[in-house]
C-alpha positions in Angstrom: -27.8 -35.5 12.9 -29.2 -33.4 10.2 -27.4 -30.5 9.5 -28.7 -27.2 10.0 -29.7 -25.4 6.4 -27.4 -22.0 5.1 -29.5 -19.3 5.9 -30.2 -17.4 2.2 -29.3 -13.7 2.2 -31.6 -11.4 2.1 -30.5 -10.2 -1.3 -29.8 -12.7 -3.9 -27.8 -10.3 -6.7 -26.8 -11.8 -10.0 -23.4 -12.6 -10.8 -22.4 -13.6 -14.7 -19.5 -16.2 -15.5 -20.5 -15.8 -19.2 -21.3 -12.6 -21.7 -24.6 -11.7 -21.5 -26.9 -9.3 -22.9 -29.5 -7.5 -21.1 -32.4 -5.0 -21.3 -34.6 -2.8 -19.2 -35.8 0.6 -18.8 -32.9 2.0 -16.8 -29.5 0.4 -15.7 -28.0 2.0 -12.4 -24.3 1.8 -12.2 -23.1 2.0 -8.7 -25.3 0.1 -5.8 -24.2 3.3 -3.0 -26.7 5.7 -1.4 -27.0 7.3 -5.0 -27.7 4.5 -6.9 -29.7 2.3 -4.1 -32.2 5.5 -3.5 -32.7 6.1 -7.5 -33.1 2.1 -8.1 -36.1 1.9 -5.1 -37.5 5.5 -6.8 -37.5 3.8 -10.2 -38.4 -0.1 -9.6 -41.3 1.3 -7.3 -42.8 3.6 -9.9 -43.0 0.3 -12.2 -40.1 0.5 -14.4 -37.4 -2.5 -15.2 -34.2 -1.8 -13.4 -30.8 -3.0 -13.6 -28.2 -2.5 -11.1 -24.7 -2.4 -11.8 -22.0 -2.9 -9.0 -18.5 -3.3 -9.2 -18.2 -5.2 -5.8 -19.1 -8.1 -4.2 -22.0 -8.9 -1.8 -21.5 -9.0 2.3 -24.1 -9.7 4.5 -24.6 -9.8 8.4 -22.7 -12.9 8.1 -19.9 -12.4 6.4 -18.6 -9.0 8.3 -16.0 -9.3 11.5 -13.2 -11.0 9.8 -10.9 -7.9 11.1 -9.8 -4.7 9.2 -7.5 -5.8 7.0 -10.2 -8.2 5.6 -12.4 -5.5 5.1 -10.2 -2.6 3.5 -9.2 -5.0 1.2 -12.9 -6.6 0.2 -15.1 -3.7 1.0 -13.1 -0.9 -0.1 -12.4 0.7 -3.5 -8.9 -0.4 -4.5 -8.1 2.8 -5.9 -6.7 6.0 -6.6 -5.6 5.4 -3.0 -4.6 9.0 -3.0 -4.7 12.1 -4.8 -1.7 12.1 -7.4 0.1 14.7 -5.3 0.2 12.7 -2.2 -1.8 15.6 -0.3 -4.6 13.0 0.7 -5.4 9.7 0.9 -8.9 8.7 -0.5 -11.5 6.2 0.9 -14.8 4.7 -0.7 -16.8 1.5 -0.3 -16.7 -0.6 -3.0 -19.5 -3.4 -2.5 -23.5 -3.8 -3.1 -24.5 -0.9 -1.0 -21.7 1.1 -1.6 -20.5 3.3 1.4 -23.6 3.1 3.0 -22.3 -0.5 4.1 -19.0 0.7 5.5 -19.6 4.3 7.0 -20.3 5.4 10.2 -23.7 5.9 9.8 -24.0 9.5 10.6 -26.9 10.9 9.1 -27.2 14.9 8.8 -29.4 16.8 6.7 -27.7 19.4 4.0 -27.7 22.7 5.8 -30.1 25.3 5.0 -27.4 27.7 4.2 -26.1 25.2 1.8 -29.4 24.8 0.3 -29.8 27.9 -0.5 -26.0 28.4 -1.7 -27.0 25.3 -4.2 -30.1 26.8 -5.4 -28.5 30.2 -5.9 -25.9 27.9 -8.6 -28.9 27.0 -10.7 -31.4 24.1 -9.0 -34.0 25.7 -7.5 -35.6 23.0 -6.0 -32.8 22.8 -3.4 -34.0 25.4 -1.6 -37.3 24.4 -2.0 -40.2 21.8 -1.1 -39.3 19.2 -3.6 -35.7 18.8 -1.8 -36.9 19.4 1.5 -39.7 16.2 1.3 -36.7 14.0 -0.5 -34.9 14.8 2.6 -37.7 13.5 4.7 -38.4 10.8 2.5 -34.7 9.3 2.9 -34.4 10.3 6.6 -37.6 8.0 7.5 -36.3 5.2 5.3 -33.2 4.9 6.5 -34.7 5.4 10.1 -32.7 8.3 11.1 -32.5 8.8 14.9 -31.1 10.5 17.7 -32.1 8.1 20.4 -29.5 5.3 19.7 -26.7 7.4 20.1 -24.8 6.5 23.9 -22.2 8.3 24.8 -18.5 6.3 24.3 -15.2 6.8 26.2 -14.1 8.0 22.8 -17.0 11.2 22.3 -17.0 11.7 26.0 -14.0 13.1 25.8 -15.1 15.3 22.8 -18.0 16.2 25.1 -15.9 16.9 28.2 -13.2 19.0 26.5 -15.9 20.6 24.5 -18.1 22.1 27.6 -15.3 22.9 29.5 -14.6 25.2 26.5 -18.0 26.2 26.2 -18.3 24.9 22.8 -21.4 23.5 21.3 -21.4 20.0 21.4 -25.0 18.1 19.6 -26.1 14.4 19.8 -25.5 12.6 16.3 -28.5 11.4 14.5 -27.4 7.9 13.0 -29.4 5.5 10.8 -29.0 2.3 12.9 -32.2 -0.1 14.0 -32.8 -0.9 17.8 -31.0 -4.2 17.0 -27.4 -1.7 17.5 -25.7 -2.3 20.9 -23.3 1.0 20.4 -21.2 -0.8 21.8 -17.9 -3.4 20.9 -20.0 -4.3 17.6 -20.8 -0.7 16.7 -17.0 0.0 16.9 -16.5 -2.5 13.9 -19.5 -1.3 12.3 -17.2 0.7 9.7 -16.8 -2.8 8.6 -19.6 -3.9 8.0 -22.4 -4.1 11.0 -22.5 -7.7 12.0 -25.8 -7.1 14.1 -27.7 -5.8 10.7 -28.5 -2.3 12.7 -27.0 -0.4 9.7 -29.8 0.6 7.9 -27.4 0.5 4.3 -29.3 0.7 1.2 -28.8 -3.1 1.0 -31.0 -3.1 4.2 -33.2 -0.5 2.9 -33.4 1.1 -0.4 -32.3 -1.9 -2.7 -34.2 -4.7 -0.9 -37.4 -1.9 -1.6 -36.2 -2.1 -5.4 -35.5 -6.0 -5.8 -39.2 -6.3 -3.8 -40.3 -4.4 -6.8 -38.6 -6.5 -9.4 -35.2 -4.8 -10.1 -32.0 -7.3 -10.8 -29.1 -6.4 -9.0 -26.1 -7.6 -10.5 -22.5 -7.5 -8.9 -18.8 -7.7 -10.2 -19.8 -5.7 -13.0 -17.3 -3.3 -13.9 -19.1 -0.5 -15.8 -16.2 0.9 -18.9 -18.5 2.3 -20.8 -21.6 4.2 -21.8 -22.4 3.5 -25.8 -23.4 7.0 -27.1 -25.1 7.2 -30.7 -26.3 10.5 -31.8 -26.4 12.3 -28.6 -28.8 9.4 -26.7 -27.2 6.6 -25.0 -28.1 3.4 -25.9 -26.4 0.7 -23.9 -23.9 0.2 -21.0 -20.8 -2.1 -21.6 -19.5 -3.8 -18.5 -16.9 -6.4 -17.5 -16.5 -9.0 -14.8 -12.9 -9.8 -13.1 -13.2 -13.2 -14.9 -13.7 -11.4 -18.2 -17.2 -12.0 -19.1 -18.6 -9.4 -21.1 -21.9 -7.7 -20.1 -24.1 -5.4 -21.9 -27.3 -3.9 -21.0 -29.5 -1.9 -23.5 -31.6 0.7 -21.4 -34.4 3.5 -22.1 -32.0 5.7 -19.5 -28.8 5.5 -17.7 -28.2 6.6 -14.3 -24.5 7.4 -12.9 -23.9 6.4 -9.3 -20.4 5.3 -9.4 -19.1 7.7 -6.7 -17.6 11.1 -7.2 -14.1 9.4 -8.5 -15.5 6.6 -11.2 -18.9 8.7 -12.4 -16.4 11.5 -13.9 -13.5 8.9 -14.7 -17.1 7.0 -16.9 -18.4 9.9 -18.5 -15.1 10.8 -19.8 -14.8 7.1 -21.0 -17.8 7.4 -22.6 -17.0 10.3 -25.1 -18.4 13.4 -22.8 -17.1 16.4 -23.4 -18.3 18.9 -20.9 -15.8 20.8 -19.3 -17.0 20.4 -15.9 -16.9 16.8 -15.9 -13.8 16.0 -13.2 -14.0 19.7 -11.8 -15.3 21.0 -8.6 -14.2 18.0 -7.2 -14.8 18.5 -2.9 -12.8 15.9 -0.6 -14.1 17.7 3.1 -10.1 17.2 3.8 -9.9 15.6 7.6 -6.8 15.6 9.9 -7.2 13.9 13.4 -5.6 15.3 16.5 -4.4 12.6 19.1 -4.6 13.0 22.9 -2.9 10.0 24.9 -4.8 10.3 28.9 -4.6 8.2 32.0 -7.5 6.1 32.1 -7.9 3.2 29.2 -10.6 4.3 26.3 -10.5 1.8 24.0 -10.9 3.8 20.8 -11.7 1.1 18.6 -15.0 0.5 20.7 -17.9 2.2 21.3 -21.0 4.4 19.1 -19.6 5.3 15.4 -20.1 9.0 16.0 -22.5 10.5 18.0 -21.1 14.1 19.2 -20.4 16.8 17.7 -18.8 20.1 17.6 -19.5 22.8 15.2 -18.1 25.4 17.1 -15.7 26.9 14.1 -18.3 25.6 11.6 -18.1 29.4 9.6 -15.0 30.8 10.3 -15.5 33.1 7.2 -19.1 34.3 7.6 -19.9 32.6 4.6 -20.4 28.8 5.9 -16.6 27.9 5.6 -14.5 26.2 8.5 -14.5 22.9 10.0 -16.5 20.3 12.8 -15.3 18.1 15.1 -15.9 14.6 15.6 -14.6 11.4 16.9 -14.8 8.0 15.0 -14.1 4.3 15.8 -9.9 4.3 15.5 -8.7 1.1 14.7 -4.8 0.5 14.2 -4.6 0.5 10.3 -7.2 3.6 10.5 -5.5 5.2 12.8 -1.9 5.2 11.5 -3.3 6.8 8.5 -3.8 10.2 10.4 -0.2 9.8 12.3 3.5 10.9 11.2 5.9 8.3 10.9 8.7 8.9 13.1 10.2 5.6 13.1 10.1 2.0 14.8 10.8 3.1 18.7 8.6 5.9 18.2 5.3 4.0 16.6 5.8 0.8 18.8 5.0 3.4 21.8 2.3 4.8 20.2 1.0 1.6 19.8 1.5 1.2 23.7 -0.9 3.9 24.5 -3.1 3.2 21.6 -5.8 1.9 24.4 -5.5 4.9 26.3 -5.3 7.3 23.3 -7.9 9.1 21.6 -8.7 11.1 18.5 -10.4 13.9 17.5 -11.5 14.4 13.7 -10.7 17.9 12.1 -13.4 17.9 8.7 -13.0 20.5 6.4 -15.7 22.5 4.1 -13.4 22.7 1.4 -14.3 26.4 -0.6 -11.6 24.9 -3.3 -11.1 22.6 -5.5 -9.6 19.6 -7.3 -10.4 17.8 -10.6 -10.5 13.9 -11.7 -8.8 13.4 -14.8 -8.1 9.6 -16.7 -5.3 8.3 -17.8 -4.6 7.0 -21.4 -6.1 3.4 -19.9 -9.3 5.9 -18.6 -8.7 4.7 -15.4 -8.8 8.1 -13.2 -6.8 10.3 -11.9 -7.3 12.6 -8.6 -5.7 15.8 -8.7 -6.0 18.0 -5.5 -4.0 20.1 -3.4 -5.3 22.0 -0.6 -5.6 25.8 -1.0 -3.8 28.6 1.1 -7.5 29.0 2.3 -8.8 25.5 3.5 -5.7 24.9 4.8 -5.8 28.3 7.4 -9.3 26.5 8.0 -7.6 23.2 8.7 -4.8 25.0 10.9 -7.4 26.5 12.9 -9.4 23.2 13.6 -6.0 21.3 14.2 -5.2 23.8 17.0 -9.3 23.4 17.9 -8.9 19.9 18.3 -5.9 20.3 20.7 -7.7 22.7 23.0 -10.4 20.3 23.0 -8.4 17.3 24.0 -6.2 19.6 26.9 -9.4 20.8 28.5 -10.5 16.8 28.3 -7.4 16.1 30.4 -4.8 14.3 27.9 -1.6 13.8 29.1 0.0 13.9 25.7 -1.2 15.3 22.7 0.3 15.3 19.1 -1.1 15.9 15.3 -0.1 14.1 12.2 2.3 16.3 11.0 4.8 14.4 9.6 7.5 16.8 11.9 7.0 15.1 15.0 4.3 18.3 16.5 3.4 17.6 20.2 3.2 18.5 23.4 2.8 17.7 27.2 0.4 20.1 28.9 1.8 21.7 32.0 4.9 19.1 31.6 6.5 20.2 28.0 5.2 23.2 25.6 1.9 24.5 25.1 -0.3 25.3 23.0 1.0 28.3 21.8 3.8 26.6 20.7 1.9 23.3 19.5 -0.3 26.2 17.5 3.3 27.8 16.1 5.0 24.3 15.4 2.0 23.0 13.7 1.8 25.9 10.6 5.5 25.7 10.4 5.5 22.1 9.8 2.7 23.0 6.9 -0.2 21.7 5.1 1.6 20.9 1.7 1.7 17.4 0.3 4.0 14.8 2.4 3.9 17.5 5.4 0.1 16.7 7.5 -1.1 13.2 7.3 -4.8 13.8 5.9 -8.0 11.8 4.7 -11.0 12.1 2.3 -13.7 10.0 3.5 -16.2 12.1 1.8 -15.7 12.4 -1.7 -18.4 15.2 -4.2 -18.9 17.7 -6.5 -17.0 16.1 -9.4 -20.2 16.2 -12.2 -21.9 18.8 -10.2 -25.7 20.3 -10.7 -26.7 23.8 -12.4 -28.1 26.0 -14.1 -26.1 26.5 -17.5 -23.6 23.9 -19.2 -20.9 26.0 -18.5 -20.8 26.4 -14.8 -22.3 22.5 -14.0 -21.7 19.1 -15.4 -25.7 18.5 -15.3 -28.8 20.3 -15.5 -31.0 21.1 -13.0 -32.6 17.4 -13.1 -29.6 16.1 -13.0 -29.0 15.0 -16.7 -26.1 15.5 -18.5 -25.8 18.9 -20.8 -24.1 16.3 -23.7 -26.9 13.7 -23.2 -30.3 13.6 -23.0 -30.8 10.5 -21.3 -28.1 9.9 -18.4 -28.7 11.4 -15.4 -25.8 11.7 -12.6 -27.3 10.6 -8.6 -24.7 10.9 -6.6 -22.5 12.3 -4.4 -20.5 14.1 -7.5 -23.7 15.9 -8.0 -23.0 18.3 -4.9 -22.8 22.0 -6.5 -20.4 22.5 -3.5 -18.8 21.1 -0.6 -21.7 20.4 2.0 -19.6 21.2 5.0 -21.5 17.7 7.0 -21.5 14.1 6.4 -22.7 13.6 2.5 -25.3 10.2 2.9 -28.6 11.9 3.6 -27.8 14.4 1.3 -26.9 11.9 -1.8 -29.5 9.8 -1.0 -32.2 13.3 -1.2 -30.9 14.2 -4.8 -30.7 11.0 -6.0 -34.6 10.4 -5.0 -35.1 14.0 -6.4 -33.3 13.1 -9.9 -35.1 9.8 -10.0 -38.3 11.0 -9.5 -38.1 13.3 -12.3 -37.0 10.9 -14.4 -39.3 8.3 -13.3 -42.1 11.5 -14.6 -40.6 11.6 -17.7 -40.1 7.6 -18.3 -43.8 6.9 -17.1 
């Protein structure tokens, strides 16, 4: 019997075992929905790319092996948290960055914000230019609203949300007609095993490698080689050890909004907006425990939501709500810890539990600093302000979950806050326990799963990292594309909106390199 051939990804990225020197007209370092949109922009207007990723590849194949496989593969390795312990941080680390392991909700940057943007200095946010990279990226990535089912898990957001009379929207999601939304897409934040995820490495870098760009993986970007205000080369190193340089016309930064800072800095930049601004969206999840069994872990990635106390301020400030596939070690992240007994029966109603996500617009901020080994640092603490904001969507969350008919419901306070509805407390009292217990470091368990603004856009060098096309005040020829070019927090999932600046940035370089 013959046996059956390995099917060949559909990407076949370069990996070195040996130094090696390279060159092309622009190197790309990070392979997320920055740096996949800018290399497809570049390779497709005819110049020589190279793409730097720290991480591995992962295909269709290789995804399912279980959480733990995948936070520990997929996953940056760190900062796991903010040096104050206020939040823990999470970012995809492979080829296709956090496109691969989101949750492939896929919203356009608000008008409002757009215009807040343009009003820092870039223009072209509030105009056309932004506007058709927005459309551009959407119809890549095939943005849709039709493959968006209702789960168990948003039903309930649904339910409790109506019976409120809160607005509650379908989710648009980038996913093929190949996603089930069903016990796969509930492991999709894993990696999709059906190849529905429409990731850059699905989309925008297969686009770039069609049009000759090497992608190269376990490169560990250290340094940008600066001579005379132009950078000439990019020094990189492979967990083995090997030694890679590439020598490049241009340099784009798509390392995420921790690394790109944590790189410049490495590099000799001296701007002093480089690390600041930094916006996490800070998330807190509210639990509700009901009767029937939902499965949490199963089920569409999101597809409702709630934007009911989305501008609390008047000014575009306050927080959504939405639900997300809540696996064990996920979940346990946004829970106290209030001992053995007490987490083994949470883990008994873990099937019959369900959580809803509290994100933040953040109006403050935090910085990325490096250490003395230029490794960074994440410095953030949430403001008197966002946390009011938080409070408010905490409590929001609750009402939501008590007009859905839980049984139980309790926060991630690390005080113990919860309550039974018409059994023990209320509310009120859930409401009045909840800001007593705080919002300070150690005292709410919270999340960053959206992570911006840390080498931000503008108009003059000293209220932005970057200029309006995205090129650094101290050099001429690195431009930042991704999600640490946000001029402020966008207030709604980041993707479509990193993906639209970084085809904006790299089309203006692509003008100016042609």
């Amino acid at each position: 019997m013959r046996c059956r051939p390995r099917r060949r990804p559909p990407l076949e990225p370069l990996r070195f075992t040996e130094s090696t020197t390279l060159t092309c007209d622009v190197v790309i370092i990070g392979s997320g929905a920055g740096g996949g949109a800018a290399a497809a922009v570049l390779a497709g207007a005819g110049l020589d790319v190279i793409v730097l990723e720290r991480g591995n590849y992962y295909d269709d194949r290789d995804f399912g092996k279980g959480e733990l496989a995948a936070l520990t593969t997929m996953y940056a390795p760190g900062p796991a948290a903010s040096a104050e312990g206020q939040i823990t941080l999470v970012a995809g680390s492979c080829l296709g960055g956090g496109t691969v392991v989101n949750w492939s909700t896929s919203l356009p940057t608000p008008d409002r914000v757009r215009q807040e943007w343009a009003e820092l200095g870039v223009p072209q946010f509030a105009e056309a230019e932004y506007g058709d990279a927005l459309t551009a990226v959407s119809k890549r990535i095939g943005v849709t609203d039709q493959r968006s089912p209702l789960s168990l898990r948003d039903a309930i957001l649904e339910r409790g949300a109506r019976e409120l009379g809160w607005d509650v929207d379908t989710l648009p999601r980038n996913v093929s007609d190949a996603c089930d939304a069903g016990i796969e897409c509930g492991r999709c934040g894993y990696g999709c095993r059906l190849g529905a995820k429409q990731s850059t490495a699905k989309t925008w870098l297969a686009d770039a490698a069609a049009h000759g760009a090497r992608l190269v993986v376990d490169a560990d970007v250290r340094r940008i080689e600066v001579k005379n205000g132009h950078a000439e080369s990019v020094s990189a190193r492979t967990c083995g050890g090997a030694e890679i340089t590439v020598t490049a016309r241009a340099v784009v930064v798509a390392a995420g909004a921790v690394q790109t800072p944590a790189l410049l800095r490495r590099s000799g930049l001296r701007n002093k907006n480089i690390g600041l601004h930094l916006r996490l969206h800070p998330a807190a999840a509210v639990f509700g425990v009901f009767d029937e069994e939902i499965r949490p872990w199963e089920g569409g990635l999101q597809t409702r939501i709630s934007r009911h106390h989305a501008d609390l301020d008047g000014n575009g400030y306050g927080v959504i709500y939405e639900t997300g596939p809540t696996h064990p070690g996920l979940g346990t992240g946004f829970m106290s810890w209030r001992g053995a007994a007490a987490f083994r029966s949470t883990m008994l109603d873990f099937a019959r539990s369900n959580a809803v996500g509290v994100i933040t617009r953040d109006r403050d901020s935090g910085t990325v600093e490096v250490d003395k080994t230029g490794e960074p640092i994440v410095k953030y603490k949430l403001s008197d302000y966002d946390a009011a904001y938080l409070h408010t969507g905490i409590v929001g969350a609750a009402q939501i979950l008590e007009a859905a008919g839980a049984r139980r419901i309790f926060s991630g306070h690390q005080a113990g806050v919860s309550f039974e509805p018409g059994t023990r407390g209320s509310l009120a009292e859930f409401d009045a326990a909840c800001k007593a217990a705080g919002y300070g470091p150690g005292q709410c368990a919270m999340g960053a799963l959206h992570i911006m603004g840390s080498a931000r856009m503008g108009g003059t060098p000293e209220l932005s990292a970057t200029n309006p096309d995205g090129v650094t005040w101290d050099v001429g020829n690195i431009v930042v594309a991704d999600g640490s070019s946000f001029p402020t927090a966008p207030g709604v999932n980041p993707m479509v909106s990193i993906e639209a600046i970084a085809h904006m940035n790299a089309t203006r370089l692509a003008a100016r390199l042609t």
